[in-house]
Backbone as XML, in Angstrom:
<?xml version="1.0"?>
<chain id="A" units="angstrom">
  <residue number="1" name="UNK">
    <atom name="N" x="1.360" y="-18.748" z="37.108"/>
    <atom name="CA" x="2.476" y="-18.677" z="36.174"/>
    <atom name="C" x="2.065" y="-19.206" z="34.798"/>
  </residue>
  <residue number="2" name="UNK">
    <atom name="N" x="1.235" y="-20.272" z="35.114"/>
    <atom name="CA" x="1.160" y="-20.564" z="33.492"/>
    <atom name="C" x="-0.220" y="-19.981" z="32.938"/>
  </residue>
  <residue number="3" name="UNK">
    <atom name="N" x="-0.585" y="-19.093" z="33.231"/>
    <atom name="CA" x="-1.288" y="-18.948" z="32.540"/>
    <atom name="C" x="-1.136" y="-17.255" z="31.960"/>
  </residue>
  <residue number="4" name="UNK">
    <atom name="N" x="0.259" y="-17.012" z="32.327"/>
    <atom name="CA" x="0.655" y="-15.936" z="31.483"/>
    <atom name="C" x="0.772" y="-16.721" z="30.115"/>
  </residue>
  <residue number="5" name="UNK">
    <atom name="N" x="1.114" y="-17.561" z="29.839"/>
    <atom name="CA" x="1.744" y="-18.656" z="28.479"/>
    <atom name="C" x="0.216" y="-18.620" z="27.884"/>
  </residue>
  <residue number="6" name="UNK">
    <atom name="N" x="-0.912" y="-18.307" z="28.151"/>
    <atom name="CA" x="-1.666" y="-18.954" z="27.846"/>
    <atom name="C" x="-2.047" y="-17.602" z="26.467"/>
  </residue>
  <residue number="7" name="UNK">
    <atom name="N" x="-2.130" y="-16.604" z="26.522"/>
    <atom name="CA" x="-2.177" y="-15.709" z="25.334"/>
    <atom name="C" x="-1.008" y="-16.140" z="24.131"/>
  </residue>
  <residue number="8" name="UNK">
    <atom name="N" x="-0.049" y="-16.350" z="24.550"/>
    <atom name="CA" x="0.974" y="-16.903" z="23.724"/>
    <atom name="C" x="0.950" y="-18.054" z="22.493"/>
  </residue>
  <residue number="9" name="UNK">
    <atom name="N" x="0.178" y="-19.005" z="23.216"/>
    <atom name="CA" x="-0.939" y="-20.618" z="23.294"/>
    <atom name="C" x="-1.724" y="-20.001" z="22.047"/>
  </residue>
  <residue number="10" name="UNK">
    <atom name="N" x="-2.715" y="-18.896" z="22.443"/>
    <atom name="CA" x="-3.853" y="-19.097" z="21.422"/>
    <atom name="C" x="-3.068" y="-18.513" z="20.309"/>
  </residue>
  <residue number="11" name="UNK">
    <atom name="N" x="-2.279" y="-17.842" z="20.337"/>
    <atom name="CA" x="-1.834" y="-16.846" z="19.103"/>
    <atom name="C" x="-1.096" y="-17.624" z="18.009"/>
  </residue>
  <residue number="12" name="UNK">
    <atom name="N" x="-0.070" y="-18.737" z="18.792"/>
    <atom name="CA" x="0.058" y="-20.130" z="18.176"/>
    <atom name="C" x="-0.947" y="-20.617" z="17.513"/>
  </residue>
  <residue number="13" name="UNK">
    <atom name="N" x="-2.144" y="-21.059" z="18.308"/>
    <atom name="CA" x="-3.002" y="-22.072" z="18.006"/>
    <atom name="C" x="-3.624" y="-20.968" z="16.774"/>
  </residue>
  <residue number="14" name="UNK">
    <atom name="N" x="-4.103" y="-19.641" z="16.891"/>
    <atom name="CA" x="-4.937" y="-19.213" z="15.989"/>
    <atom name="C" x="-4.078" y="-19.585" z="14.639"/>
  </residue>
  <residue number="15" name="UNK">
    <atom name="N" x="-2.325" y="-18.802" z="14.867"/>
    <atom name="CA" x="-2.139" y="-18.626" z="13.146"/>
    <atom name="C" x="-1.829" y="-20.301" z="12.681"/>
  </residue>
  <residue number="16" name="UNK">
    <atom name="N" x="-1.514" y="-21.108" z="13.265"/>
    <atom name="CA" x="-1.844" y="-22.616" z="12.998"/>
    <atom name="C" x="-2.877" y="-22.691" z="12.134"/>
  </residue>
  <residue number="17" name="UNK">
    <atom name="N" x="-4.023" y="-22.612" z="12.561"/>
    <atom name="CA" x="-5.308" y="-22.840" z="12.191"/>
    <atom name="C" x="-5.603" y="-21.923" z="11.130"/>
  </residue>
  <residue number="18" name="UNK">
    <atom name="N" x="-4.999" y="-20.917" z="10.625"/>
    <atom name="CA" x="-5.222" y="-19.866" z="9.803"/>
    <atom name="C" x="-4.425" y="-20.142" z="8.852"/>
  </residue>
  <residue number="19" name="UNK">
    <atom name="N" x="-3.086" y="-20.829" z="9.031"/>
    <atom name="CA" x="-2.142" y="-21.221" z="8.070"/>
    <atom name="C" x="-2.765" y="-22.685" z="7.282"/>
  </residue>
  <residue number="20" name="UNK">
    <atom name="N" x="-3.456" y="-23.532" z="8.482"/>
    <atom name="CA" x="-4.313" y="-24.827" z="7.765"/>
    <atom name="C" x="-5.540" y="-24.440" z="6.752"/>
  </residue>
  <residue number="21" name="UNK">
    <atom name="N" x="-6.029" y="-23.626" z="7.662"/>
    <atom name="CA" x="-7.258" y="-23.150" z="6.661"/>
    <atom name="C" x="-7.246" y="-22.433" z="5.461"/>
  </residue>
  <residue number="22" name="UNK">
    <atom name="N" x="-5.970" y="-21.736" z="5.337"/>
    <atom name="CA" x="-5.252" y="-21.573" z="4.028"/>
    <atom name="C" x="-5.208" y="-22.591" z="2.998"/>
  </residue>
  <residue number="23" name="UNK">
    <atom name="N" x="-4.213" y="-22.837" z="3.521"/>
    <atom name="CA" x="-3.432" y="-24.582" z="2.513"/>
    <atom name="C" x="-4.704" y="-24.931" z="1.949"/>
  </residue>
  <residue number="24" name="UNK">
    <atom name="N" x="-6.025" y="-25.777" z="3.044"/>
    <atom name="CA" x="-6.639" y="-26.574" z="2.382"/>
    <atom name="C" x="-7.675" y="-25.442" z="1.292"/>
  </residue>
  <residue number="25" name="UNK">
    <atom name="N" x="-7.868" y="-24.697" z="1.231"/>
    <atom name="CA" x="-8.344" y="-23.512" z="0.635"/>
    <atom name="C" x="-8.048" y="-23.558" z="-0.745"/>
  </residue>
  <residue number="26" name="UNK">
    <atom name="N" x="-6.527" y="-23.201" z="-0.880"/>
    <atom name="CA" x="-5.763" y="-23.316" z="-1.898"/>
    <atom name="C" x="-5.561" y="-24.604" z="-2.775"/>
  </residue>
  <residue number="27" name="UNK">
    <atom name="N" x="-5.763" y="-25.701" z="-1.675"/>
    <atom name="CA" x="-5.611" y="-27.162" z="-2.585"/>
    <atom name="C" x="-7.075" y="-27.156" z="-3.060"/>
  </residue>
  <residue number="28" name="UNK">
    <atom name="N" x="-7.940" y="-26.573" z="-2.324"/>
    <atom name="CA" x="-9.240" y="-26.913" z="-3.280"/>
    <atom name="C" x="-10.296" y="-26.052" z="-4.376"/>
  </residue>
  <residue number="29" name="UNK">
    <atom name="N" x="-9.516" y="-24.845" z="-4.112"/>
    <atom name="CA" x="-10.165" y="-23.873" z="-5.249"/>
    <atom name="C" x="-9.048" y="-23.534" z="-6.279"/>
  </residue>
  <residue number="30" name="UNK">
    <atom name="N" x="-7.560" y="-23.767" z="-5.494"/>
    <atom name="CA" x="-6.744" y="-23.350" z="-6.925"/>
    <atom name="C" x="-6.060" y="-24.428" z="-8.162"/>
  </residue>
  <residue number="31" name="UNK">
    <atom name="N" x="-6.959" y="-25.555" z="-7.773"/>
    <atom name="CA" x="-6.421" y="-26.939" z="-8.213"/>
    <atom name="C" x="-6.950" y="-26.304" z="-10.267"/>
  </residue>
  <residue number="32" name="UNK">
    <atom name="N" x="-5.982" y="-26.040" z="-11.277"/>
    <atom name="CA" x="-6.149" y="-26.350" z="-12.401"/>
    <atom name="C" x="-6.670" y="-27.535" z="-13.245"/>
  </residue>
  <residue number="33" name="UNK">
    <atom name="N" x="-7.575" y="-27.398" z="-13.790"/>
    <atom name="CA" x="-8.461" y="-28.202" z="-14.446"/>
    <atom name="C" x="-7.456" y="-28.225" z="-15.825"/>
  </residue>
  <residue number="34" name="UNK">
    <atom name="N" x="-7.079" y="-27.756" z="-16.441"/>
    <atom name="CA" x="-5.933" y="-27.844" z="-17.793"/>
    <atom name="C" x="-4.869" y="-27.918" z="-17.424"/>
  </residue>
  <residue number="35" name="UNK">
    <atom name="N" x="-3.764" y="-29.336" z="-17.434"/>
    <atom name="CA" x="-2.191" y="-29.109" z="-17.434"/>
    <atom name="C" x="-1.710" y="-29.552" z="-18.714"/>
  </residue>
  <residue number="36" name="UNK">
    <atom name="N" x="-1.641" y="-28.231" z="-19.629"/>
    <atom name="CA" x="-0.973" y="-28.471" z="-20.617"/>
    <atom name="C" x="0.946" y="-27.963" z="-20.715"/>
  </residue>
  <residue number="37" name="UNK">
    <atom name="N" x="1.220" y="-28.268" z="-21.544"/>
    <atom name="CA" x="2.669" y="-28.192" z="-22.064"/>
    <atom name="C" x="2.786" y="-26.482" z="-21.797"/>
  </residue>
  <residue number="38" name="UNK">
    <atom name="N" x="2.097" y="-25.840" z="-22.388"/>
    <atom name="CA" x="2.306" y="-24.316" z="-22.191"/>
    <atom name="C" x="2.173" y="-23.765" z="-20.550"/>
  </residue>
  <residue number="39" name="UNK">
    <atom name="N" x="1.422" y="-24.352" z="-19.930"/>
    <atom name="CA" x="1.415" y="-23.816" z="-18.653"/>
    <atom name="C" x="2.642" y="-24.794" z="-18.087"/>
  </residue>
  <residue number="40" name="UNK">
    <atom name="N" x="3.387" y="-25.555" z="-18.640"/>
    <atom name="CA" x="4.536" y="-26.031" z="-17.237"/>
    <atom name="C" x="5.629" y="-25.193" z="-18.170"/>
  </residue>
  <residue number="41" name="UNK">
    <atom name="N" x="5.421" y="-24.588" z="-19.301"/>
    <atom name="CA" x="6.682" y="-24.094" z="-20.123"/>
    <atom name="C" x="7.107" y="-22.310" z="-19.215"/>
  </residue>
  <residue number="42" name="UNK">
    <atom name="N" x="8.701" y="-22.162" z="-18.805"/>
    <atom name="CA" x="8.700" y="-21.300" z="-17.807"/>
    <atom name="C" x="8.675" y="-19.894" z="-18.803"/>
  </residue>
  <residue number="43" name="UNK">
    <atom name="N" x="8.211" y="-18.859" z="-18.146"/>
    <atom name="CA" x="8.328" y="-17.702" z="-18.999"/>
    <atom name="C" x="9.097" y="-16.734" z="-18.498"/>
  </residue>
  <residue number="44" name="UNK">
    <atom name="N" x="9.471" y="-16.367" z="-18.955"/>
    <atom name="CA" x="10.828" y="-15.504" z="-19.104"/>
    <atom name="C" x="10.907" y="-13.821" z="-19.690"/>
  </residue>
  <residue number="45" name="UNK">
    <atom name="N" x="10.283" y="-12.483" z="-19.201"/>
    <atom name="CA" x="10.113" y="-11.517" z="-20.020"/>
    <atom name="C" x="9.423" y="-11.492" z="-21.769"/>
  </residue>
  <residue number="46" name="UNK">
    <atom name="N" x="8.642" y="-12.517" z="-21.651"/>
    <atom name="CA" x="8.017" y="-12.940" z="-22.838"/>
    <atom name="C" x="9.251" y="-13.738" z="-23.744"/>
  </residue>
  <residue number="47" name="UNK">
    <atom name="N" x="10.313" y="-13.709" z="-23.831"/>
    <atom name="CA" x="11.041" y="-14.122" z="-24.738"/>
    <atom name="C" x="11.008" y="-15.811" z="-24.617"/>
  </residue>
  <residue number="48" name="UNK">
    <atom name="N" x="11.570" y="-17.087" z="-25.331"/>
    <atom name="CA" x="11.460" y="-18.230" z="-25.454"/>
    <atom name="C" x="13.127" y="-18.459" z="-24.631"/>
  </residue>
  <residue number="49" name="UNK">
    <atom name="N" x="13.313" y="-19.234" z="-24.146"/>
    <atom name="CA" x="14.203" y="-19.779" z="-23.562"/>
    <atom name="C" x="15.099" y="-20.414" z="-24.603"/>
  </residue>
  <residue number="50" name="UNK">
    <atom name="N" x="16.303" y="-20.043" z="-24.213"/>
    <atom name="CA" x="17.670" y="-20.236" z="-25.202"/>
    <atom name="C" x="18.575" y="-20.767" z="-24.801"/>
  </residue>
  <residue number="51" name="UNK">
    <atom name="N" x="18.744" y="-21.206" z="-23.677"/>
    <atom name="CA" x="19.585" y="-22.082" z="-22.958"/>
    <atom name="C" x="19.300" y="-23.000" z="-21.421"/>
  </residue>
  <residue number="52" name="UNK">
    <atom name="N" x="20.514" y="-23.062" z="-20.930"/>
    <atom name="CA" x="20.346" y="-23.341" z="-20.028"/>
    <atom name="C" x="20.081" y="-23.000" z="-18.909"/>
  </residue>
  <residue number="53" name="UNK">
    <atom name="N" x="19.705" y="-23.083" z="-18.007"/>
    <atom name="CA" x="19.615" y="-22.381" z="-16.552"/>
    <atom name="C" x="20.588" y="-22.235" z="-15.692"/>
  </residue>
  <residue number="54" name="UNK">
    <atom name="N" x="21.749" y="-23.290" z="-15.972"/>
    <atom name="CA" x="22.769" y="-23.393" z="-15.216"/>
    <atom name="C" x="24.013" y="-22.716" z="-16.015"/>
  </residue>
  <residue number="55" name="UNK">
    <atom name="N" x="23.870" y="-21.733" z="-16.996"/>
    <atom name="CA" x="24.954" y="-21.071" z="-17.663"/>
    <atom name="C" x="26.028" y="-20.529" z="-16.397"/>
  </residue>
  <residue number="56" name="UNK">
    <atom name="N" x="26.976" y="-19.954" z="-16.834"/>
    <atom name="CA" x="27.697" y="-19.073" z="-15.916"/>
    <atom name="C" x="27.753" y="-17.752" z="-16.510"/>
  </residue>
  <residue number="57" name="UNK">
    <atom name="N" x="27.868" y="-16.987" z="-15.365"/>
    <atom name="CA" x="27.894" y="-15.903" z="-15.315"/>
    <atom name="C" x="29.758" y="-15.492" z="-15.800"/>
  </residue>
  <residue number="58" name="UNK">
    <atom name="N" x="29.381" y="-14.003" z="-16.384"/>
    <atom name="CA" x="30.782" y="-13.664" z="-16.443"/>
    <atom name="C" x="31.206" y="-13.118" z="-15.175"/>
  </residue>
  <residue number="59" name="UNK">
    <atom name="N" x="32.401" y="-12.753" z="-14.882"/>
    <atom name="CA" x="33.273" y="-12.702" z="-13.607"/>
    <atom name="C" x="33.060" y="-11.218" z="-13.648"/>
  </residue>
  <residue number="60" name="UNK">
    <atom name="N" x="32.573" y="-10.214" z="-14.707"/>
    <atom name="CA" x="32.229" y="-8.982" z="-14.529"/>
    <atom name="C" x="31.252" y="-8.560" z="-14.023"/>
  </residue>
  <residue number="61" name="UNK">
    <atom name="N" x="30.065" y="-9.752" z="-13.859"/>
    <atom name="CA" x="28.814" y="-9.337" z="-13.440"/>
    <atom name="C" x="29.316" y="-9.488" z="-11.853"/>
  </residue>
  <residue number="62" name="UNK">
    <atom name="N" x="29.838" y="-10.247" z="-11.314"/>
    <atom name="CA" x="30.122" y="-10.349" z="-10.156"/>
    <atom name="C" x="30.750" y="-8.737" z="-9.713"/>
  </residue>
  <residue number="63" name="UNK">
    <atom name="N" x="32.241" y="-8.575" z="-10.859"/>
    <atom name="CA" x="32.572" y="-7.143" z="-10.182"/>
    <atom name="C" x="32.080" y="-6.167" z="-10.019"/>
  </residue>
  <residue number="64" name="UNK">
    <atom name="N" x="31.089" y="-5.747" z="-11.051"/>
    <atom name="CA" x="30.020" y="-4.836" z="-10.917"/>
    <atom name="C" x="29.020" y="-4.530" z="-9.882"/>
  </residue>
  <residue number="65" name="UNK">
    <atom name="N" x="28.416" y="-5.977" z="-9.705"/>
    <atom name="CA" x="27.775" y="-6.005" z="-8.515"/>
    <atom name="C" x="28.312" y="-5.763" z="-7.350"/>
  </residue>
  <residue number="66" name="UNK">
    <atom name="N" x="29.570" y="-6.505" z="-6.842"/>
    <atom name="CA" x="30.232" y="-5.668" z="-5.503"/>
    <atom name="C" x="30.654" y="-4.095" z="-5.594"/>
  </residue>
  <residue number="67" name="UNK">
    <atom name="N" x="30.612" y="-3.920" z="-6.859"/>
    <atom name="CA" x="31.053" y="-2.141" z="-6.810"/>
    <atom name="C" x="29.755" y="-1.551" z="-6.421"/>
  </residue>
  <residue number="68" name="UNK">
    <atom name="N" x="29.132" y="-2.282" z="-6.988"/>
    <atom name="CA" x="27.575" y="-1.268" z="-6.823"/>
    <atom name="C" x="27.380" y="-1.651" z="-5.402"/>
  </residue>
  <residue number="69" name="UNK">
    <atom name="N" x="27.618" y="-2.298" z="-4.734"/>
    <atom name="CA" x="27.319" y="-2.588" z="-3.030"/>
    <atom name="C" x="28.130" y="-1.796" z="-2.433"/>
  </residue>
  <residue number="70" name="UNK">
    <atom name="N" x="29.504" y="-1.763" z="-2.473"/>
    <atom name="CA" x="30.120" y="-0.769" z="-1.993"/>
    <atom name="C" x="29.562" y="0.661" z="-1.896"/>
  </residue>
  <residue number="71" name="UNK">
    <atom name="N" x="29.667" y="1.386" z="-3.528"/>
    <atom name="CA" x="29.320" y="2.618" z="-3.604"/>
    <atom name="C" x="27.793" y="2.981" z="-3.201"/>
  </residue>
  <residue number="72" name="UNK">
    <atom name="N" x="27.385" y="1.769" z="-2.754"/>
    <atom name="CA" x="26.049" y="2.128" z="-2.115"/>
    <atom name="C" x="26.204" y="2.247" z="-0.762"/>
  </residue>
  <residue number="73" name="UNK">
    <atom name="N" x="26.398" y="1.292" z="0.005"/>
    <atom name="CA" x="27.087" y="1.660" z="0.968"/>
    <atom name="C" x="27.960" y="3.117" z="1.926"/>
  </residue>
  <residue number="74" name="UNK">
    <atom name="N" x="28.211" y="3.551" z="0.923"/>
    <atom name="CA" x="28.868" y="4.578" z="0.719"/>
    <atom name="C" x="27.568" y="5.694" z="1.412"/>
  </residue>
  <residue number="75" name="UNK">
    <atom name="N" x="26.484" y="5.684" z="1.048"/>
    <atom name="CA" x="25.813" y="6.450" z="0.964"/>
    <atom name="C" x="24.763" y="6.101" z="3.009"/>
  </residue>
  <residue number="76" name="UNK">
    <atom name="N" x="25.490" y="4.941" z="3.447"/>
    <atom name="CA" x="24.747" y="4.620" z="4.456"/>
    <atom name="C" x="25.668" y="5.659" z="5.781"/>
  </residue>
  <residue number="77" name="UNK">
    <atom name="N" x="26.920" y="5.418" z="5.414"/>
    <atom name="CA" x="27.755" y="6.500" z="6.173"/>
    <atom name="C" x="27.890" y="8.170" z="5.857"/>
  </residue>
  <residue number="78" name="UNK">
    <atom name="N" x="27.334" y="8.560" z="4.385"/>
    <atom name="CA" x="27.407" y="9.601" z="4.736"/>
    <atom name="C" x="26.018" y="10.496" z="5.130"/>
  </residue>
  <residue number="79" name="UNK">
    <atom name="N" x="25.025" y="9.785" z="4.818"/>
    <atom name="CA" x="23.756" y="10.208" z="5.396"/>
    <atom name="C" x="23.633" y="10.833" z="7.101"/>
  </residue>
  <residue number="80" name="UNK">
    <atom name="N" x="23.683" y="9.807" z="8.017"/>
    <atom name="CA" x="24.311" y="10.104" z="9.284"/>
    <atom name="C" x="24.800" y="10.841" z="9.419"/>
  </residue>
  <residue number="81" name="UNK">
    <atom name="N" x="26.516" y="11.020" z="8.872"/>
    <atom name="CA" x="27.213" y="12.272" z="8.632"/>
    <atom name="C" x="26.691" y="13.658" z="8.754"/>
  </residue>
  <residue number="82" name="UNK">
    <atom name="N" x="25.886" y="13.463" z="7.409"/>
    <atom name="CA" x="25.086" y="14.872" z="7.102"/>
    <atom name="C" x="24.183" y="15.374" z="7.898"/>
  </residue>
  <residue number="83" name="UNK">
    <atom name="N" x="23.974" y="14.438" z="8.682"/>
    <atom name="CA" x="22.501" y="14.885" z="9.966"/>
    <atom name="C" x="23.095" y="15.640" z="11.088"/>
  </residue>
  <residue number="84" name="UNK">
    <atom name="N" x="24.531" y="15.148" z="11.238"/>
    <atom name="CA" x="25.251" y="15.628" z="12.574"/>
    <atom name="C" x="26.740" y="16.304" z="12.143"/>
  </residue>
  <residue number="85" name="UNK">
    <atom name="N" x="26.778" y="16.800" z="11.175"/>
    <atom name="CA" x="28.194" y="17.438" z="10.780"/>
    <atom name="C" x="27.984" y="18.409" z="11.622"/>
  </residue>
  <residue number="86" name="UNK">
    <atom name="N" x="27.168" y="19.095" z="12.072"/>
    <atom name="CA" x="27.760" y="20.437" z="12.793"/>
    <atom name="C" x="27.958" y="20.325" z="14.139"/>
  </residue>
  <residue number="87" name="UNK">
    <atom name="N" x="27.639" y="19.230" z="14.600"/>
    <atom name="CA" x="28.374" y="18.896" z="16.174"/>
    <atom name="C" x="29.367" y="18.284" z="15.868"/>
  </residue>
  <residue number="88" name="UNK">
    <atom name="N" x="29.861" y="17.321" z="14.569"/>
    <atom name="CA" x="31.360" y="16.944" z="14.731"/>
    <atom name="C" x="32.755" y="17.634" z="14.435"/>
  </residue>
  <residue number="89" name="UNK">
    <atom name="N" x="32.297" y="19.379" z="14.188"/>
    <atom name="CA" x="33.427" y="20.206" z="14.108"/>
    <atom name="C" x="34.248" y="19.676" z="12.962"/>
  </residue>
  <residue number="90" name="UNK">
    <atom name="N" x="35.345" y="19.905" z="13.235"/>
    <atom name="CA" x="36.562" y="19.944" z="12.462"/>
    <atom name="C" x="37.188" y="18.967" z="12.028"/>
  </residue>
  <residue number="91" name="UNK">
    <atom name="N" x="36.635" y="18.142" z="13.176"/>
    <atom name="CA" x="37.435" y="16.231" z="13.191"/>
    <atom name="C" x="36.259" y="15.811" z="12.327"/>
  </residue>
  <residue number="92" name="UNK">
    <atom name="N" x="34.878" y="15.676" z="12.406"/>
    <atom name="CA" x="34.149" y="15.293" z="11.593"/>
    <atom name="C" x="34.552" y="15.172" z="10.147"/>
  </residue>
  <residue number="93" name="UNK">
    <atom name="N" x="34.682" y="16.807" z="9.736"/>
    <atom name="CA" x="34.792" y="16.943" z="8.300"/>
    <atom name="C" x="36.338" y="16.263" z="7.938"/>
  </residue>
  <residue number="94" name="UNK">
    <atom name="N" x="37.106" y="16.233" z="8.363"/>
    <atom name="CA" x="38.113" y="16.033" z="8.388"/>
    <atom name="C" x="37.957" y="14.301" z="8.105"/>
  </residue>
  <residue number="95" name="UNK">
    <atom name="N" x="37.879" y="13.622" z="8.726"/>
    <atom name="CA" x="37.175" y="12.242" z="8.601"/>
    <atom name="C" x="36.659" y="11.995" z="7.476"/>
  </residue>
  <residue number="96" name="UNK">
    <atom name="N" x="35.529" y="13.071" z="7.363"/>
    <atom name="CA" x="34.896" y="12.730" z="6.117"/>
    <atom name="C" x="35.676" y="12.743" z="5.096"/>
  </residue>
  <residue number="97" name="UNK">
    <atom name="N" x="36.231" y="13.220" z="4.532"/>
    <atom name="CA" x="37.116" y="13.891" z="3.346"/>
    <atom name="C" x="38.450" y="12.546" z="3.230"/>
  </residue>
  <residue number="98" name="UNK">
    <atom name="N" x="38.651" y="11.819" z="4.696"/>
    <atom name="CA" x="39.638" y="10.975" z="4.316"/>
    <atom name="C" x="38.481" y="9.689" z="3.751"/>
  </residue>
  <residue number="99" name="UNK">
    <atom name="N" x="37.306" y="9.547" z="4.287"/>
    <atom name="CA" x="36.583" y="8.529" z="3.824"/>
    <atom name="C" x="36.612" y="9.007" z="2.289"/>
  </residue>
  <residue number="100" name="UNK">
    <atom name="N" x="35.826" y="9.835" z="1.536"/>
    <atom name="CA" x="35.660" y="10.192" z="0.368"/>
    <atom name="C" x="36.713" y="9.974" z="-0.144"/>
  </residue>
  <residue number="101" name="UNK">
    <atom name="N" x="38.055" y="10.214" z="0.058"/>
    <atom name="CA" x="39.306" y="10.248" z="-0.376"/>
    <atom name="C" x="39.718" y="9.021" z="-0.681"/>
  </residue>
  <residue number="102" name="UNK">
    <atom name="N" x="39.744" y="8.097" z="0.396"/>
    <atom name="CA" x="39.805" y="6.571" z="0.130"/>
    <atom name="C" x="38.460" y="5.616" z="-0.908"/>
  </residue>
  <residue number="103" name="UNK">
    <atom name="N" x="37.148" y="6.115" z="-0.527"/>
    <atom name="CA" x="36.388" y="6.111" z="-2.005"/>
    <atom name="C" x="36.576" y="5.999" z="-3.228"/>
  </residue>
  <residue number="104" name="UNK">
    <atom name="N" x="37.048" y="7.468" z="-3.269"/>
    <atom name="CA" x="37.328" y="7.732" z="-4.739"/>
    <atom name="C" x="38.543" y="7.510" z="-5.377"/>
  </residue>
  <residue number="105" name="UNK">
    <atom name="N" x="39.568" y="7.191" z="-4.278"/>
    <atom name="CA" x="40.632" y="6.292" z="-4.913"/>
    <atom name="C" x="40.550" y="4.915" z="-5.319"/>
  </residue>
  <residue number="106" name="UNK">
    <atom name="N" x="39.511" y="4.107" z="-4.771"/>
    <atom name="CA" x="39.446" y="2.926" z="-5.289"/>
    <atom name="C" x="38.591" y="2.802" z="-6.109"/>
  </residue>
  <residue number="107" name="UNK">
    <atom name="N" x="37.383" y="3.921" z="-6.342"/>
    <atom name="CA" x="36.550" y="4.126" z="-7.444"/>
    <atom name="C" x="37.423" y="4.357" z="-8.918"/>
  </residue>
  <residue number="108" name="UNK">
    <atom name="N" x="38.669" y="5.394" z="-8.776"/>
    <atom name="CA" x="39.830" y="5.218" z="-9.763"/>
    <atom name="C" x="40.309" y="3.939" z="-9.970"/>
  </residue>
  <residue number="109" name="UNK">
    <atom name="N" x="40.303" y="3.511" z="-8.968"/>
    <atom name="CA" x="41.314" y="1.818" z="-8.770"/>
    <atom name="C" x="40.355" y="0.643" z="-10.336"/>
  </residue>
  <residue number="110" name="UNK">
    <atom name="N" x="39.533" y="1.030" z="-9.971"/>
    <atom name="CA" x="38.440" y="0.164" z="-10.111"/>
    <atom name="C" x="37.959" y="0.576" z="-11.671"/>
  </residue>
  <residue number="111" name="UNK">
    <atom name="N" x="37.838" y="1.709" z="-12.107"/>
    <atom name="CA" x="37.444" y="2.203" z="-13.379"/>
    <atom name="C" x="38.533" y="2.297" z="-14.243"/>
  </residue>
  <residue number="112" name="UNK">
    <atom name="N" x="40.101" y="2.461" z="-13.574"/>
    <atom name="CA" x="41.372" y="2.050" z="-14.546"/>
    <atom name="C" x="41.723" y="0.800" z="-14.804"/>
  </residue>
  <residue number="113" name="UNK">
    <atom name="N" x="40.863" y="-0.067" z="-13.944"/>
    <atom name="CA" x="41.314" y="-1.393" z="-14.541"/>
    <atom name="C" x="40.256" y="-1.892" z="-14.953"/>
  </residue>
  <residue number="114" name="UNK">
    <atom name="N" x="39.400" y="-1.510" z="-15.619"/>
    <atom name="CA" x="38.403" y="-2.393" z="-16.494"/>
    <atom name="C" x="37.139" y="-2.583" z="-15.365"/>
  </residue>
  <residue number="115" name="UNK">
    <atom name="N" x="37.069" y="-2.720" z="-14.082"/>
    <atom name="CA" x="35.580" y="-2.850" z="-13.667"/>
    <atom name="C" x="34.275" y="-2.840" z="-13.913"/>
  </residue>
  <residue number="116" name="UNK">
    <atom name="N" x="34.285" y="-1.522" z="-14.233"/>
    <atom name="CA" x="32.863" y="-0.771" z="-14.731"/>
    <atom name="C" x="32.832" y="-0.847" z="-15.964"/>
  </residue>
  <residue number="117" name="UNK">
    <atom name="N" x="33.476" y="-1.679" z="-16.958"/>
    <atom name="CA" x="32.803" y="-2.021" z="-18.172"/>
    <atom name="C" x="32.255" y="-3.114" z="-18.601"/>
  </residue>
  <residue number="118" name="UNK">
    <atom name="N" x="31.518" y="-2.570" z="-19.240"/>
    <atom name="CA" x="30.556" y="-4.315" z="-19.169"/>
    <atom name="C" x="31.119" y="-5.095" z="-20.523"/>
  </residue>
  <residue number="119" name="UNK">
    <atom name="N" x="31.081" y="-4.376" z="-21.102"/>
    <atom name="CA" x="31.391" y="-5.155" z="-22.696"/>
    <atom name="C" x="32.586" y="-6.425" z="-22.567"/>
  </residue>
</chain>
């Protein structure tokens, strides 16, 4: 019995030893010889840093982002769909069209009240 465990054991023990032999690897060839001010300064798309890190976000970036999860989403149910619409007949499409329907009503919902604008 135990020595089914025992392949298990080395595969442990190897990436152990592969994860150590890493680390000390890294502490000893990637150790920087220059710590100046410019290398701890963070970079940012080349531009210089203008604030803080802890700003807040506007409450639009949030709505945007769940719209864009949704309407992505969107695309996980109808894929499937499209693979097997012709075995789900009549009820299928039928389904579908109330999903799309409920979609694109809250896609209206959502673009008449300011959502999707960023400004």
């Amino acid at each position: 019995m135990q020595e089914s465990y025992l392949p298990i054991l080395v595969l442990i023990a190897a990436a152990t030893g592969l994860a150590l032999v890493i680390l000390v690897l890294s502490a000893l060839l990637g150790r920087s010889r220059r710590r100046g001010t410019a290398k701890l300064y963070p970079y940012e798309c080349g531009l210089p840093v203008s604030g803080s890190a802890r700003q807040r976000f506007s409450v639009r970036f949030y709505v945007v982002a769940m719209l864009f999860i949704l309407f992505d989403l969107e695309t996980a149910f109808l894929f499937p769909w499209a693979v097997v619409y012709r075995r789900l007949g009549m009820y299928g499409l039928t389904s579908m069209f109330v999903f799309i329907g409920i979609l694109l009503t809250g896609f209206v919902y959502a673009w008449r009240k300011g959502g999707l604008q960023w400004t």
